[in-house]
C-alpha positions as CSV (number, residue, x, y, z in Angstrom):
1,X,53.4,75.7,147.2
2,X,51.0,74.1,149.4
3,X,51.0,75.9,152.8
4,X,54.6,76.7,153.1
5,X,53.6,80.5,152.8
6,X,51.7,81.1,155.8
7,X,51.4,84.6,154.8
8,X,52.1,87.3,152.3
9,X,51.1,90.9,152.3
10,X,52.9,94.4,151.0
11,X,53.1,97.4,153.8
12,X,52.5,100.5,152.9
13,X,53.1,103.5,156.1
14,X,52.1,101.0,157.8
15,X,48.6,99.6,156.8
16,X,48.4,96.4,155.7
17,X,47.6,96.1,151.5
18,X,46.5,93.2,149.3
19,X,49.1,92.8,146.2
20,X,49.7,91.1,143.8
21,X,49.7,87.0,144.2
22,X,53.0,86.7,142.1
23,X,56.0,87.3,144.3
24,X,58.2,89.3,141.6
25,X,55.2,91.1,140.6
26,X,54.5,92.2,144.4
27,X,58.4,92.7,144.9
28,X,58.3,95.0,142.2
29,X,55.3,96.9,143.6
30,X,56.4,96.9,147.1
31,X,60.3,98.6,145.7
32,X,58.7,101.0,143.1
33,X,56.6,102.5,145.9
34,X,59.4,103.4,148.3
35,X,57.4,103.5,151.0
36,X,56.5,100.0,151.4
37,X,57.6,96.5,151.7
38,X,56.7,93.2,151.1
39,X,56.8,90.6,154.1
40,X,56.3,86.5,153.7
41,X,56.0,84.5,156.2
42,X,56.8,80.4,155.4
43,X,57.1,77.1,157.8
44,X,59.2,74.4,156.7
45,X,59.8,74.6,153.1
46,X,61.5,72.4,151.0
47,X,64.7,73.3,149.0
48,X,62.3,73.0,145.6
49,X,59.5,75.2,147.7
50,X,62.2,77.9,148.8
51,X,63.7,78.1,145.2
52,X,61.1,80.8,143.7
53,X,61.7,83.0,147.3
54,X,65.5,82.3,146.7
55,X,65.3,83.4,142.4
56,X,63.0,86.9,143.4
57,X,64.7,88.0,146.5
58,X,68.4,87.2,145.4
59,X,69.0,85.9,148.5
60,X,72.7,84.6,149.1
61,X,73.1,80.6,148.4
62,X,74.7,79.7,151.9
63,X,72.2,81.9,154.0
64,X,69.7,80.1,151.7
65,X,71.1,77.0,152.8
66,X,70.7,77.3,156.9
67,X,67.3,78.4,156.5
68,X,66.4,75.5,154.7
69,X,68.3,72.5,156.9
70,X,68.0,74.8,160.2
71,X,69.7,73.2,163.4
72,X,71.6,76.7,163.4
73,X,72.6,78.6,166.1
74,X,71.6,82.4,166.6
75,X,73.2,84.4,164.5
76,X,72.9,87.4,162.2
77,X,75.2,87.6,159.0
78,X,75.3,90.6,156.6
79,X,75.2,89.5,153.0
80,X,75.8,91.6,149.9
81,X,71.4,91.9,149.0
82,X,70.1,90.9,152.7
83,X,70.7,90.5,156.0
84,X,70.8,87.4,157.5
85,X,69.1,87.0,161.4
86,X,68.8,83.4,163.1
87,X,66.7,83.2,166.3
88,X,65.8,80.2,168.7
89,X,62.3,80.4,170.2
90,X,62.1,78.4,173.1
91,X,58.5,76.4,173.8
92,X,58.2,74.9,177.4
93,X,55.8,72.0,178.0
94,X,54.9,72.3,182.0
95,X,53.4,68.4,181.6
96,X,56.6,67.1,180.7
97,X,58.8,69.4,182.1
98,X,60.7,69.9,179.1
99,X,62.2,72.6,176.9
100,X,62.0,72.5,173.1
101,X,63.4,74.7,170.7
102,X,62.4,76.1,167.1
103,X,64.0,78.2,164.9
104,X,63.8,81.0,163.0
105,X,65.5,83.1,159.9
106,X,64.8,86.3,158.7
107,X,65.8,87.4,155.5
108,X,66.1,91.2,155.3
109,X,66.9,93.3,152.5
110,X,65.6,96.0,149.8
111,X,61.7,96.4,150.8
112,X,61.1,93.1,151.8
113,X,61.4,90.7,154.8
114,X,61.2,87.0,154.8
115,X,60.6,84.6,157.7
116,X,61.2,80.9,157.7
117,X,59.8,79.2,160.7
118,X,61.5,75.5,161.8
119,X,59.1,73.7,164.3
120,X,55.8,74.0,165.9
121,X,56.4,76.8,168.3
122,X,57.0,80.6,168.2
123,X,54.1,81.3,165.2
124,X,54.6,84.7,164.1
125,X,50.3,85.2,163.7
126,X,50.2,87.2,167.0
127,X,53.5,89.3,166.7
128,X,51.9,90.1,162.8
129,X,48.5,91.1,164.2
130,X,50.2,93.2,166.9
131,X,52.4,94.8,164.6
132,X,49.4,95.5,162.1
133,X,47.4,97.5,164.6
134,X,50.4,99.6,165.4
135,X,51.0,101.3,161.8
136,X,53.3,103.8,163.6
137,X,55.4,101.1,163.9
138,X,55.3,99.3,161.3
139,X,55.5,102.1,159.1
140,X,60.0,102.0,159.7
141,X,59.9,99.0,157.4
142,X,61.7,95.8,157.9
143,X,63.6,96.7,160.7
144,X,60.5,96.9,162.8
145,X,59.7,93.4,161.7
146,X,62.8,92.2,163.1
147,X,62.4,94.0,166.6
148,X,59.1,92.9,166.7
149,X,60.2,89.3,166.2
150,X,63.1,89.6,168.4
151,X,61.4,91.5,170.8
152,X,58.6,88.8,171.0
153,X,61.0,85.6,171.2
154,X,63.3,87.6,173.9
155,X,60.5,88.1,176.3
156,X,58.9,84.6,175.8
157,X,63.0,83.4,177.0
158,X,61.7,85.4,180.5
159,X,58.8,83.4,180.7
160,X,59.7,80.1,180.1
161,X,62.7,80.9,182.7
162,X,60.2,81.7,185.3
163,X,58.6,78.7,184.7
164,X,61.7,76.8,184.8
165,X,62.2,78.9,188.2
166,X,58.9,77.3,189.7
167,X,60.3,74.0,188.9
168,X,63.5,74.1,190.5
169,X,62.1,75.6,193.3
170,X,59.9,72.8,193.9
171,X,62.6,70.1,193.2
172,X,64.8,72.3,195.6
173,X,62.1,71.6,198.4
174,X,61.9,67.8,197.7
175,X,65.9,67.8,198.0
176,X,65.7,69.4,201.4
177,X,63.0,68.1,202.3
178,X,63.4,67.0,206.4
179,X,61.4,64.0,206.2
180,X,63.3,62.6,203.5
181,X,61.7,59.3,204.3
182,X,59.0,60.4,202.4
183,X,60.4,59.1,199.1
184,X,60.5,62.6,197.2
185,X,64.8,62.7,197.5
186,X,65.1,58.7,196.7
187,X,67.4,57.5,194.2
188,X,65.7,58.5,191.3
189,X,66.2,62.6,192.3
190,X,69.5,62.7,191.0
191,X,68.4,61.3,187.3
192,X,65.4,63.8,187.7
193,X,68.0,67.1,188.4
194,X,70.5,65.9,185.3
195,X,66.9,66.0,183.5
196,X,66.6,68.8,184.9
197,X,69.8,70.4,183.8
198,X,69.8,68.9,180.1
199,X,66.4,71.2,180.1
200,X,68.5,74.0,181.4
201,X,71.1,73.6,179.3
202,X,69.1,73.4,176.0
203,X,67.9,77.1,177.1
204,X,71.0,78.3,177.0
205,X,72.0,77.0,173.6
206,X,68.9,79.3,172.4
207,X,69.9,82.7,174.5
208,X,73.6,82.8,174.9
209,X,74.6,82.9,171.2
210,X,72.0,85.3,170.8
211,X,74.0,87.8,172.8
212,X,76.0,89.1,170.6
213,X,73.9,89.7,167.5
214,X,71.5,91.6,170.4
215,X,74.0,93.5,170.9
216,X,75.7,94.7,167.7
217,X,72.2,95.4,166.0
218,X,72.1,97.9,169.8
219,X,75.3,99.1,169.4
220,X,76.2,99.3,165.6
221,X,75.0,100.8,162.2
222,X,73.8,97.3,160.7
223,X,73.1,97.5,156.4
224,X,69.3,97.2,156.1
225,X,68.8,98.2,159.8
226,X,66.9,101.9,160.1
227,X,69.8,103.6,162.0
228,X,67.4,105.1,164.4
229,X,66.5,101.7,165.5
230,X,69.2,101.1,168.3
231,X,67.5,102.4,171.0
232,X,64.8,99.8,170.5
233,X,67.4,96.4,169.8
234,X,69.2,97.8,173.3
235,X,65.9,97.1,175.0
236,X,65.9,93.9,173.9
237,X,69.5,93.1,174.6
238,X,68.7,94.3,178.2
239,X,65.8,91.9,178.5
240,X,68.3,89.3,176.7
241,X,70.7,89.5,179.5
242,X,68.2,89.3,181.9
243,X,67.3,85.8,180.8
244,X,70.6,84.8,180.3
245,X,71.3,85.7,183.9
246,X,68.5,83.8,185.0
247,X,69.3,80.9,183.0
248,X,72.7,81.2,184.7
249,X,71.3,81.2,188.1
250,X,68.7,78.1,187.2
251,X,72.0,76.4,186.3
252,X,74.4,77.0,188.8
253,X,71.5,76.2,191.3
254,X,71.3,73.0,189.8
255,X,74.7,72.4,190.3
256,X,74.2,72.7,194.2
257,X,71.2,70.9,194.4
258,X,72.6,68.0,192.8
259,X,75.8,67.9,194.8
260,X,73.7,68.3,197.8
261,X,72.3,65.5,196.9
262,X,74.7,63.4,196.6
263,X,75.9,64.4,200.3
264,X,73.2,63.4,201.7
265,X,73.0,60.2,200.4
266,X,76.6,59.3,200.5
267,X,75.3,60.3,204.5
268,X,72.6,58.3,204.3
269,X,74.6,55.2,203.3
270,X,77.2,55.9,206.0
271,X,74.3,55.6,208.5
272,X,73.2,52.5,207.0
273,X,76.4,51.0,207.3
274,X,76.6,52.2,210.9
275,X,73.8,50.3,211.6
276,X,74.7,47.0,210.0
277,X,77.9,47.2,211.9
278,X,75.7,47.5,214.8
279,X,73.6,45.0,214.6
280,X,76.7,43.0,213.4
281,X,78.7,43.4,216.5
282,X,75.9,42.5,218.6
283,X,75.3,39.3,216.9
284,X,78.8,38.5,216.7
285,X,78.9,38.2,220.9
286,X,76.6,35.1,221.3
287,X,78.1,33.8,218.3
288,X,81.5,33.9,219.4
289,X,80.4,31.9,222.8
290,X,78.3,29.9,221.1
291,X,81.1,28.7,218.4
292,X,83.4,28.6,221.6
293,X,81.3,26.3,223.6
294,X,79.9,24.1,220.3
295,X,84.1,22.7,219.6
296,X,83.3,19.7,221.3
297,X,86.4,19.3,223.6
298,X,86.2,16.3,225.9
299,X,87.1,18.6,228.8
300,X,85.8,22.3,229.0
301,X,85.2,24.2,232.1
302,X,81.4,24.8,233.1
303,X,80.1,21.7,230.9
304,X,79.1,19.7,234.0
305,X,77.9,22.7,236.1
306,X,74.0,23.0,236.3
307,X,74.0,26.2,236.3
308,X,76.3,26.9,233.5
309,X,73.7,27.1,230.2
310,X,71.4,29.7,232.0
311,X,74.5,31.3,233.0
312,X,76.1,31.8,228.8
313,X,72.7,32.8,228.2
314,X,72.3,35.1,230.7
315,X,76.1,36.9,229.5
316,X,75.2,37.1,225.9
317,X,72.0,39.0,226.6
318,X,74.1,41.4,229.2
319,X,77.0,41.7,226.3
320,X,74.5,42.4,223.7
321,X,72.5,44.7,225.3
322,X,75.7,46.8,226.5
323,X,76.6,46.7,223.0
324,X,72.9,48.2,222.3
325,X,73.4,50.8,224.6
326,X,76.8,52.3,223.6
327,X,75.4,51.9,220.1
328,X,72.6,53.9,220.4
329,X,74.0,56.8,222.5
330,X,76.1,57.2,219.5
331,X,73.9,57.4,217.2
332,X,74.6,54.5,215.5
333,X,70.7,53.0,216.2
């Protein structure tokens, strides 16, 4: 099965023992100890790969079928043999400023627990290592797997939302920024906050949906859950809401920004037209006396009078600066 099974081991009270390489045999071992379990761990496997997993664990066809074509939203589903748990790990790449999401199932039932992983982020090697030098843990079984694993993608939502924080803040800055001359709020800001907000809004597919399976493994006696366990999954759903509130904010913020914005340039444009009016009426004064005088009537006042072309001159300079200075002590210069 190439390396679709990143990792297989059996628990027993907690400490970590090499079985048997035959899933059914180690199933077996794991269920006739009664105080073990069997955990495997798998990235990406094929429907042929997943069919062996699927035969020994009995797992239920359509729950077999999400893990396998993924694109799922959170969820957690209780099946006759197992229990069903979809999360979202979020992965945020500070190059790019850009938000990508995995997923990932958990299969839990009788003495075992199985993980399928979607997508290159959120590796479960650190939350296993963590949970293996804390036997006292993971001596409650499956469920601690799945608080573990919950616990570990619901605290990475925090920090990816600080970082997200750091960003807006920054983008906020170049929004306001007073000397907006400086090219940081220029047309392109607006396609960098919908960017922005597409990011945003990918988060949230990942930890809103996620709310209420938080909350009815904290609330609820759940089949294959240790009933002792809600304390712990109501930590998580705290943390959970924390993100979701901040994800919130980082979105409603957004909004502002964005239709600040566009205030200030649909400002921006109204001084620009202000100032092409301007500078329109001002030339439109020694037009107009030009075109006047430029008709070539036979008989026109002033044509024969010496003085009369440094004169025009003379009033379309006056005109145009008057026109300067009422334009400028309102602003519009």
């Amino acid at each position: 099965m190439r390396a679709v099974i990143v990792d297989c081991a059996i628990y027993r009270d907690g400490r970590r023992t090499e079985g048997p390489g035959d899933l059914s045999d180690a199933l077996d071992l794991a269920r006739a100890s009664g105080d073990a379990f069997l955990w495997v761990g798998m990235h990406e496997p094929t429907e042929e790969e997943f069919g062996l997993v699927r035969t020994e664990f009995g797992l239920h066809p359509l729950a077999v079928e999400d893990a396998l074509r993924a694109h799922q939203r959170p969820k957690l589903e209780v099946y006759d043999d197992s229990l069903f748990v979809v999360l979202k790990p979020v992965v945020y790449e500070p190059r790019s400023d850009t938000v990508t999401t995995g997923e990932l199932m958990l299969f839990i039932g009788d003495s075992f627990v199985v993980t399928v992983r979607h997508g290159e982020g959120a590796a479960l090697s650190d939350v296993r290592k963590r949970l293996e030098s804390e036997p006292d843990v993971l001596a409650h079984g499956p469920t601690a797997v799945l608080y573990a694993v919950s616990d570990a993608v619901v605290d990475h939502y925090i920090e990816v939302a600080g970082e997200l924080q750091v960003d807006l803040e920054e983008m906020e800055a170049a929004v306001f920024d007073p000397g907006g001359g400086t090219g940081q709020s220029g047309p392109g800001t607006a396609a960098r906050i919908y960017t922005f907000k597409r990011q945003v809004l990918e988060f949230r597919r990942a930890t809103g949906p996620l709310a209420g399976p938080m909350s009815r493994l904290a609330s609820a006696a759940v089949p294959f859950v240790h009933e002792h366990s809600q304390p712990f999954f109501r930590d998580v759903s705290d943390h959970l809401t924390r993100a979701n509130e901040q994800v919130e904010g980082l979105d409603r913020l957004l909004s502002d920004i964005l239709a600040a914005h566009l205030a200030q340039q649909g400002v921006r444009q109204n001084d620009d037209m202000r100032k092409i009016s301007a500078w329109a009426a001002m030339a439109a004064v020694p037009t107009l006396v030009a075109g006047i005088y430029g008709m070539n009537f036979a008989h026109m006042p002033e044509l024969g009078w010496v003085g009369g072309y440094p004169t025009v001159l003379l009033v379309m300079a006056v005109a145009v600066y008057s026109l300067y200075r009422l334009f400028k002590r309102r602003g519009w210069m």
